[in-house]
C-alpha positions as CSV (number, residue, x, y, z in Angstrom):
1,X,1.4,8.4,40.0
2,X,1.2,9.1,36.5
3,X,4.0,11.4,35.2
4,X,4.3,13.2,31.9
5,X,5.9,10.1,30.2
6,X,2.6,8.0,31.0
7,X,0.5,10.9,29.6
8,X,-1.8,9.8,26.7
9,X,0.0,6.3,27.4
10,X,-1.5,2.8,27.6
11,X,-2.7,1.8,31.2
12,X,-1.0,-1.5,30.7
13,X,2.4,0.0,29.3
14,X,2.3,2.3,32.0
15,X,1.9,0.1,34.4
16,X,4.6,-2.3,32.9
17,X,7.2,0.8,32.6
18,X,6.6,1.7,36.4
19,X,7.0,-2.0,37.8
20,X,10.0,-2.9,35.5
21,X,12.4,-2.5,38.2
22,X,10.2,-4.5,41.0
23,X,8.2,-7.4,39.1
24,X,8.7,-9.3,35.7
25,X,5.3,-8.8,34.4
26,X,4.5,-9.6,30.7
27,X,2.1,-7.6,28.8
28,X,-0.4,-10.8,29.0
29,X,0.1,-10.4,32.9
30,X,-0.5,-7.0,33.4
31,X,-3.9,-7.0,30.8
32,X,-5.0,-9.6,32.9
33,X,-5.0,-8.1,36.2
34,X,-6.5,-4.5,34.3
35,X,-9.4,-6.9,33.1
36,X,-10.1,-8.5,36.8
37,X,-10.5,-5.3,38.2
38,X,-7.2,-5.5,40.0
39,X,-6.0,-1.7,38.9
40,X,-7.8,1.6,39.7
41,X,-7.3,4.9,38.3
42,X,-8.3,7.8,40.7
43,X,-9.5,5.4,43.2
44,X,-12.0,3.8,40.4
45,X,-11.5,0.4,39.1
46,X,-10.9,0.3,35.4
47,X,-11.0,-3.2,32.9
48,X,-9.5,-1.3,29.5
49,X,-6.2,-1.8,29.3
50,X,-6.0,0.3,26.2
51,X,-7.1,3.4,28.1
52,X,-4.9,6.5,28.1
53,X,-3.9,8.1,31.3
54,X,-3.2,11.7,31.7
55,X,0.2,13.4,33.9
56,X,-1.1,13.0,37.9
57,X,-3.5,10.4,37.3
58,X,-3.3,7.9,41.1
59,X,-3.1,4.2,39.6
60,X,-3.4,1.4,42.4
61,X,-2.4,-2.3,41.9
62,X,-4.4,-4.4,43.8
63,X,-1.4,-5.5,46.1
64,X,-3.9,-8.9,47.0
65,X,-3.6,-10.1,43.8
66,X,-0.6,-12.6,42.5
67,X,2.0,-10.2,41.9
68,X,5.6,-11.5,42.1
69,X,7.3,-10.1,45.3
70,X,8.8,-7.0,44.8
71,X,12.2,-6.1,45.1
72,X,13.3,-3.4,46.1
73,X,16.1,-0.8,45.4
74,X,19.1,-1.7,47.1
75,X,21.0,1.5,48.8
76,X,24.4,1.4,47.2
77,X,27.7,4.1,48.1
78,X,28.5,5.0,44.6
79,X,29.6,8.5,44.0
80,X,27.0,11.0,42.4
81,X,28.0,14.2,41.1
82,X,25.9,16.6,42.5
83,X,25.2,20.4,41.1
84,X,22.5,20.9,43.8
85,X,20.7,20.3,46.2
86,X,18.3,22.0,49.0
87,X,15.7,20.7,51.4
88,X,13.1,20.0,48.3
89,X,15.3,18.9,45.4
90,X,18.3,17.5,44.1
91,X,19.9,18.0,40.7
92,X,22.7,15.5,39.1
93,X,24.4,14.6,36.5
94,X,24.8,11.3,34.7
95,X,27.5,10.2,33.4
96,X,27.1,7.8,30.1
97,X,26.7,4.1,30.7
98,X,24.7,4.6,33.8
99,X,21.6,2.8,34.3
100,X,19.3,5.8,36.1
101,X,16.3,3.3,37.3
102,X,16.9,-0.5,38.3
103,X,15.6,-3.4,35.8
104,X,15.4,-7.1,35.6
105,X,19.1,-6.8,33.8
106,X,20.5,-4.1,35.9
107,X,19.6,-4.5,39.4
108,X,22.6,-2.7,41.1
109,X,25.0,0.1,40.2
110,X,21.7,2.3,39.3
111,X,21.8,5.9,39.4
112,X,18.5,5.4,42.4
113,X,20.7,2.7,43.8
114,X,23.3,5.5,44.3
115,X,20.7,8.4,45.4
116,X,19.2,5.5,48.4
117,X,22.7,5.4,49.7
118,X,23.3,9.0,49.8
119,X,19.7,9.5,51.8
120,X,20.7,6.9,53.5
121,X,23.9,8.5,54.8
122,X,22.2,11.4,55.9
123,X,20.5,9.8,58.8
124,X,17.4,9.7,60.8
125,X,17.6,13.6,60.7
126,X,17.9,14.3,57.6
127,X,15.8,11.3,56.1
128,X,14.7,11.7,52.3
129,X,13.7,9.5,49.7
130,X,14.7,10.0,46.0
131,X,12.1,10.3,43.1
132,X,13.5,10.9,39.7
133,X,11.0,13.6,37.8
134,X,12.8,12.4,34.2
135,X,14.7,9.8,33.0
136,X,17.8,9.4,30.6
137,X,18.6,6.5,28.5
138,X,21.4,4.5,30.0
139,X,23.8,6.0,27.2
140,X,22.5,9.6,27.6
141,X,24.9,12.1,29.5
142,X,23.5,14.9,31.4
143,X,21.0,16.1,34.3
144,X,18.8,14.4,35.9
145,X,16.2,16.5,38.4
146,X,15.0,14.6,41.8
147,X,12.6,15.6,44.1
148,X,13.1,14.4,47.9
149,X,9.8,13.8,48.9
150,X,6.6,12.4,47.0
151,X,4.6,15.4,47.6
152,X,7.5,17.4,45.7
153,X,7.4,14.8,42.8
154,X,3.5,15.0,42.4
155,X,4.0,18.7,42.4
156,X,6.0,18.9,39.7
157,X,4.5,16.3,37.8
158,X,1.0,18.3,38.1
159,X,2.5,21.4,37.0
160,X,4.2,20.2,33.4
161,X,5.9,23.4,32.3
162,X,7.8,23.8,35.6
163,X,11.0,22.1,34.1
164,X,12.4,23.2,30.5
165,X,15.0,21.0,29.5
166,X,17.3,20.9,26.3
167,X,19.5,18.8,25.1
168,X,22.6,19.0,22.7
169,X,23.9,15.9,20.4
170,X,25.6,15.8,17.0
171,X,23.2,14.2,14.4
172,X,24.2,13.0,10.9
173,X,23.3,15.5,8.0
174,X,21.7,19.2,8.4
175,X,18.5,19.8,9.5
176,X,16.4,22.2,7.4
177,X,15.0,24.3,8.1
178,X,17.3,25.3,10.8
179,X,14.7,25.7,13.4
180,X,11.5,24.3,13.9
181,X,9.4,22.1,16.0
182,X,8.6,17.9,15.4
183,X,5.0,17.2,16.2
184,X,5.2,13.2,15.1
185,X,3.4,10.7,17.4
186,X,4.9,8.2,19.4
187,X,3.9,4.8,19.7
188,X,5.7,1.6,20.3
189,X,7.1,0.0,17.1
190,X,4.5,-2.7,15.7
191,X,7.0,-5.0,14.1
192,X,9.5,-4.6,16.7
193,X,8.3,-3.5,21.0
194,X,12.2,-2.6,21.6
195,X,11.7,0.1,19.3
196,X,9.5,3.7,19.4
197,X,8.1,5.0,16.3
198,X,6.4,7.4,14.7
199,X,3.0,6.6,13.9
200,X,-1.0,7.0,14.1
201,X,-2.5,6.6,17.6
202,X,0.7,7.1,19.4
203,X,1.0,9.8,22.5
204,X,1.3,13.2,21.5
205,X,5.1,14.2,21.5
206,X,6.4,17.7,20.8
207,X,10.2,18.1,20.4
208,X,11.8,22.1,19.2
209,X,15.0,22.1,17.5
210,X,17.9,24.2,16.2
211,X,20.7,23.6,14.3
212,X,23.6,25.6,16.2
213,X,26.6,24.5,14.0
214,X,27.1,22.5,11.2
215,X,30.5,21.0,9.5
216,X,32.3,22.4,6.5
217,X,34.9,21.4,4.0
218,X,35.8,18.0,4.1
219,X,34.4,17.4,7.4
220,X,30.9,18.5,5.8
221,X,27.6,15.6,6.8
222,X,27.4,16.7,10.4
223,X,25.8,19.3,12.7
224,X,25.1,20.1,16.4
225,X,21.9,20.8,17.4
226,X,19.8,21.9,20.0
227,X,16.6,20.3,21.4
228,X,14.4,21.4,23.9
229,X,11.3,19.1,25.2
230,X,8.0,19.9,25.1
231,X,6.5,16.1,26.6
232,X,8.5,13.5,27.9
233,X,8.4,10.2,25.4
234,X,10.5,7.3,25.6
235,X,13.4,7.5,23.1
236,X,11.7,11.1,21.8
237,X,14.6,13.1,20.6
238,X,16.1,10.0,18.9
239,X,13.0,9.1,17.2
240,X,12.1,12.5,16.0
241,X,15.6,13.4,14.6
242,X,15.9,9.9,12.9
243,X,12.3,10.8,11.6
244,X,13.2,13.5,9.6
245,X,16.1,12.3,8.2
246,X,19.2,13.3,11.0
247,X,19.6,10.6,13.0
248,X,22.1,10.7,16.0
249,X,25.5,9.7,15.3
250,X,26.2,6.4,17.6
251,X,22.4,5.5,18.2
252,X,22.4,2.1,18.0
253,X,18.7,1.5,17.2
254,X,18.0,4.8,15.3
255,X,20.6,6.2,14.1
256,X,21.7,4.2,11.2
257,X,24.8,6.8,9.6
258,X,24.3,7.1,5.8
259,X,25.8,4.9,2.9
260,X,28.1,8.0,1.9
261,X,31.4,8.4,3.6
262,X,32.6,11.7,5.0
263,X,35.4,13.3,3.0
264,X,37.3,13.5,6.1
265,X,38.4,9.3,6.6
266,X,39.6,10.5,10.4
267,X,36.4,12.2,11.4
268,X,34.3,9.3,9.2
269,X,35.7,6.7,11.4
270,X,35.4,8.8,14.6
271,X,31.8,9.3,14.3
272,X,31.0,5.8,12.5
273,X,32.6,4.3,16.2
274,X,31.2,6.4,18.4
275,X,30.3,4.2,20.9
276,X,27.2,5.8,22.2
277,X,24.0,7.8,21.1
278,X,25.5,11.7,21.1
279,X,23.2,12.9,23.3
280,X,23.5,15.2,26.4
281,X,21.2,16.4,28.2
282,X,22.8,20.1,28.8
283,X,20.1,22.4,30.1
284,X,17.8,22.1,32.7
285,X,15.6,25.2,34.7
286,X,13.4,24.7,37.4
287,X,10.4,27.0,39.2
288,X,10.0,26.6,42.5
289,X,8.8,28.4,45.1
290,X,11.4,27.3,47.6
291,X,13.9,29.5,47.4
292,X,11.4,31.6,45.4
293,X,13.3,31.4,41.9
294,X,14.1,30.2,38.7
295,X,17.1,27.6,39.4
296,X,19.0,27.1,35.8
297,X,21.8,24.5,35.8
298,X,24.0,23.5,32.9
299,X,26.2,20.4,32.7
300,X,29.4,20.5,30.7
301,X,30.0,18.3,27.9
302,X,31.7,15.2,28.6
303,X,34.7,14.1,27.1
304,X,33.6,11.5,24.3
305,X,30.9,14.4,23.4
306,X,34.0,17.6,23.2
307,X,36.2,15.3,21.3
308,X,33.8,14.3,18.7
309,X,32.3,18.4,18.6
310,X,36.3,18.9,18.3
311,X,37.0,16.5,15.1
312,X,34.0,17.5,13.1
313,X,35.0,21.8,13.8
314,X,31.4,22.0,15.6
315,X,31.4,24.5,18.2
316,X,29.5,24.3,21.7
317,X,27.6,27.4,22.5
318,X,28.8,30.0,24.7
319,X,27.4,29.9,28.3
């Protein structure tokens, strides 16, 4: 099923994002099965492979055709750090470095590899299945929402302002004005498809921001600031900040610090090595009916994170 990262998506991107962990299909492959009538979208076959697919659309791979076999998730008995959980839903948080959905280069040691062995564990009884409604980069901290069933995840997929998430990471510069909203579209890069940008004909993507502290004196050039997500793009926050001119500190593929050292050669070096994107996704709130309530979780800053917040004199807000 279509979630809101496919919406306004590719078919053929789509297609290649959701069977990245199970088959090594190029681009060429995947067109070519769309144009054979091999993939159906709401139960109609469809030959475009540039059409655009909306959040709950049904898309079916014809499973006679010559598709690699598929492997599949191994259950693994890692530890995952679990805020909740009840009988519909499961909230976690990722530590940085994780992988949160297997790939052709990380098979094992995924978060999902670590959620199948903890349904696993439960037993017969208790049998669930893990479906991760988002996904962090690999060097993004923070919470990760999963529904136990696949009716749960359509449910929440259909109904896209169930979840409000925000995230907090340091970015080079200040943002001005303090507050606002990023409306650029997102499309993959056309000189290089590692890399998202902003650009005509991409999906819509819609990222708020505010700037909740920025550094003074001689530690002046950076500031902590607040996001919150309005659709789910690959690499969205990262692109939009780097966009307008504040790209994350650490981001290896966007967030290029500037040519001007910080006054401050301890806190220049600190940041300049961070050795990961400063991103954490810190807020998440969920409505469900079961148990009837808003559920709001926060995850606490990791350590790399509260170091570097400490060096530059940024302050976290209060809970």
């Amino acid at each position: 099923m279509a979630d809101r990262g496919d919406a306004g998506r590719r078919l053929d991107l789509s297609i290649q994002r959701h069977l990245a962990g199970t088959h090594r299909l190029s681009r060429a492959a995947t067109q070519r099965l769309i144009a054979t009538g091999h993939v159906a979208v709401n139960g109609r076959a469809v030959r475009r492979a540039a059409g655009r697919l909306a959040a709950g659309d049904l898309v079916a791979v014809d499973g006679a055709t010559s598709l690699p076999a598929p492997r599949r998730p191994e259950p693994e008995a890692l530890d995952v750090d679990v805020l909740y959980e009840d009988a519909d839903l499961l909230v976690v948080v990722k530590p940085a470095g994780v992988t949160v959905h297997p790939t052709s280069s990380h098979r094992r040691g995924t978060l999902l590899n670590a959620l199948l062995g903890r349904a696993s564990a439960a037993g017969a009884e208790g049998a669930w299945t893990p479906h991760l409604v988002q996904r962090l980069d690999r060097d993004t901290s923070g919470l990760v929402l999963v529904a136990k069933s696949g009716a749960v995840h359509a449910a929440l997929q259909r109904a896209g302002d169930v979840c409000v998430r925000e995230y907090l990471t340091v970015v080079w510069g200040t943002p001005r004005p303090s507050t606002g909203t990023i409306e650029g579209r997102l499309g993959r890069d056309l000189l290089d498809r590692r890399r998202v940008a902003v650009r005509e004909g991409g999906a819509a993507a819609l990222t708020a921001y505010e700037c909740l502290d920025r550094s003074r004196g001689n530690r002046r050039g950076l500031s902590l600031v607040r996001c919150r997500l309005h659709t789910g793009r690959t690499h969205q926050i990262r692109v939009h900040l780097a966009d307008r001119g504040w790209p994350i500190v650490g981001d290896p593929v966007y967030g290029r610090p500037p040519r001007a050292r910080l006054a401050d050669p301890v806190l220049d070096r600190h940041a300049r090595g961070f050795a990961r994107q400063a991103l954490h996704a810190w807020r998440l709130s969920v409505a469900w009916p079961t148990p009837g309530r808003v559920l709001r979780f926060e995850a606490p800053l990791p350590d790399d994170l509260a170091r570097l917040l400490d060096a530059a004199g940024l302050h976290p807000p209060r809970r």
